[in-house]
C-alpha positions as CSV (number, residue, x, y, z in Angstrom):
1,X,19.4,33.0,32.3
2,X,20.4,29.8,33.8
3,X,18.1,27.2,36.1
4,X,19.7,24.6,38.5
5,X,18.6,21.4,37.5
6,X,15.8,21.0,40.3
7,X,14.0,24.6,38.9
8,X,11.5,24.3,36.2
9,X,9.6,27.1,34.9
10,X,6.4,27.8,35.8
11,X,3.9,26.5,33.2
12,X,0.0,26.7,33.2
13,X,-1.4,23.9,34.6
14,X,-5.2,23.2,34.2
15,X,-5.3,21.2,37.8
16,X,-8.4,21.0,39.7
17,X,-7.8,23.8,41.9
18,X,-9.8,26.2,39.6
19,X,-7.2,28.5,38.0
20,X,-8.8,29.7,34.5
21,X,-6.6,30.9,31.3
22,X,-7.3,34.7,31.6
23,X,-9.1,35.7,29.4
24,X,-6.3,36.9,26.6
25,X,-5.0,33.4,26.4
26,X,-8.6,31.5,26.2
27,X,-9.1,34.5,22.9
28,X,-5.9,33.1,21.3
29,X,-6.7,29.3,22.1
30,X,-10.1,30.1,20.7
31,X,-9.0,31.4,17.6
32,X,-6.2,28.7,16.8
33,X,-8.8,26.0,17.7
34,X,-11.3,27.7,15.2
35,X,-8.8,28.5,12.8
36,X,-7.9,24.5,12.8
37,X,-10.9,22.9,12.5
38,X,-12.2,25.3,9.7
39,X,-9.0,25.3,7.5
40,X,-6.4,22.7,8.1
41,X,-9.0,19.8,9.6
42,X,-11.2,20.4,6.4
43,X,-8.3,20.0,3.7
44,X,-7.0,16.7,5.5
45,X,-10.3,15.1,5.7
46,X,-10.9,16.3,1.8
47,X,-7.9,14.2,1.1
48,X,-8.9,11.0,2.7
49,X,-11.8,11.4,1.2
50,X,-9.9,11.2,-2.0
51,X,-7.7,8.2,-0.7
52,X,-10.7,6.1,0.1
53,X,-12.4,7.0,-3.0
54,X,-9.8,6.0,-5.2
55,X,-9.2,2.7,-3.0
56,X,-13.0,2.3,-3.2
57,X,-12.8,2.3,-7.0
58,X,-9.9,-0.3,-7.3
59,X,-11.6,-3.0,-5.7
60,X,-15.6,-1.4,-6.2
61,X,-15.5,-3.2,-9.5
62,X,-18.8,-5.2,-10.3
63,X,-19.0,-8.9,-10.0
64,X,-18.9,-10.9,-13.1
65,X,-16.0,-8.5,-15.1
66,X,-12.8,-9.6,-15.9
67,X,-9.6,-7.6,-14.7
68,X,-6.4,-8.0,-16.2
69,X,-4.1,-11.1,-15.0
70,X,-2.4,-10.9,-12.3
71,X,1.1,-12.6,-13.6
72,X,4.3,-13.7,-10.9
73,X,7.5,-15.7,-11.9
74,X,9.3,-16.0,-14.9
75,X,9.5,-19.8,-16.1
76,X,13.1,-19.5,-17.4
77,X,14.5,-18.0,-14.2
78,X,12.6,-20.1,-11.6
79,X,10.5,-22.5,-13.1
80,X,7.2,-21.1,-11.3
81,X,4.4,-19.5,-13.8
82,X,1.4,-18.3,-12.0
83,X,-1.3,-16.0,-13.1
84,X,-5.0,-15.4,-11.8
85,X,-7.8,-13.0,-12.9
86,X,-9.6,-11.1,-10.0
87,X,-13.5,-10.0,-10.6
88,X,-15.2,-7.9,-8.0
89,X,-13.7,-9.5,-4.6
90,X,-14.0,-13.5,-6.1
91,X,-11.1,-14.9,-7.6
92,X,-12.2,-16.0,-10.9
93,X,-9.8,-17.6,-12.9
94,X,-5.8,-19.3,-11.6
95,X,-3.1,-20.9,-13.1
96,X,-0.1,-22.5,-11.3
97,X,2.6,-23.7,-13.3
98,X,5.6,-25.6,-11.5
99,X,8.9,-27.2,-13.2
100,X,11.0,-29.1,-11.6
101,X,13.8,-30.6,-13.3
102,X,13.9,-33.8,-11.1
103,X,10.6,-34.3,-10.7
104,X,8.4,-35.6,-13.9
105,X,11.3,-35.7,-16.2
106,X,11.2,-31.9,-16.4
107,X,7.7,-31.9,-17.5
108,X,5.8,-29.1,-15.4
109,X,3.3,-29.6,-12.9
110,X,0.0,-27.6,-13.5
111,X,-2.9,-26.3,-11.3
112,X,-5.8,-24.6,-12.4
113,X,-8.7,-23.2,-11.0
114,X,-11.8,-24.7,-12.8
115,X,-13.7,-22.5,-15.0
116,X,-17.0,-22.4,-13.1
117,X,-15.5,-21.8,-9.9
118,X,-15.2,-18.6,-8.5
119,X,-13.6,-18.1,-4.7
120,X,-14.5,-15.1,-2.9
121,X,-12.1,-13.3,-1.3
122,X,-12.9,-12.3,2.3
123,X,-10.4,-9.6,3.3
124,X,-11.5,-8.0,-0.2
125,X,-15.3,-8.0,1.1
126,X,-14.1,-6.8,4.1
127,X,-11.9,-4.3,2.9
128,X,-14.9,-3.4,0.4
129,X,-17.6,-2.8,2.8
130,X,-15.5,-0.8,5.8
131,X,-14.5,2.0,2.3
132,X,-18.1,2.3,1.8
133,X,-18.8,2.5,5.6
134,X,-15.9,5.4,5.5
135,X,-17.1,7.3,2.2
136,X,-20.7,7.1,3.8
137,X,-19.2,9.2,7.1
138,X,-17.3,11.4,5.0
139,X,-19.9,12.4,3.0
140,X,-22.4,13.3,5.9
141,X,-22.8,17.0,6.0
142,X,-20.5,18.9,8.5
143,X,-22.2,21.0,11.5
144,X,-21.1,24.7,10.4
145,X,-18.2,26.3,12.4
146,X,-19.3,29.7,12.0
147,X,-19.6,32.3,14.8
């Protein structure tokens, strides 16, 4: 079957002139919309709630413990040696080491972060406390879809 280019087929419209799905159709969307929410909705939302929590773990780690350096550059290929140490969201320990060959006479440049500083790290909090907010949601109990 062919259709000039001004013909469209008819399709269901839901415009304010009152015209209902009959019946069979409202059955059908009714069952697709039941069998969604109860089946596919609650697997995708179990698997966020596995995202988050694993995200929520990674930076849910208590203030005042040590992680593992954080290490960037190789000294003999660029000259730049950096590493930091990351407790909680603060930054607690940084170590910036630059080498310029005419600058110092070679000898490298060095910044550190002093021992009894600590620098929080906004976007961490941030990030922190909107996981928490998120478990929190997912973990409320879901109204039954039962009929």
């Amino acid at each position: 079957v062919c259709m000039a280019a001004s013909e469209s087929p008819a399709l269901p419209s839901s415009s304010s002139s009152g015209s209902a799905l009959p019946s069979s159709e409202a059955e059908a969307e009714a069952a697709e919309t039941h069998w969604l929410l109860t089946s596919e909705c609650v697997a995708v939302l179990e698997r966020v709630h596995a995202v988050l929590h694993a995200c929520a773990k990674a930076v849910g780690e208590p203030e005042g413990t040590r992680a593992q350096p954080l290490r960037a550059g190789v000294e003999d290929e660029d000259g730049v040696r950096f590493a930091a140490a990351t407790s909680g969201c603060s930054l607690e320990a940084m170590s910036l080491q630059l080498k310029l060959a005419k600058w110092n006479r070679g000898a490298p440049f060095r910044a550190v972060l002093s021992p009894v500083a600590r620098l929080p790290l906004p976007p961490l909090v941030v990030m922190r406390n909107k996981l928490a907010q998120s478990l929190t949601v997912l973990a409320a109990p879901r109204p039954s879809l039962q009929t």
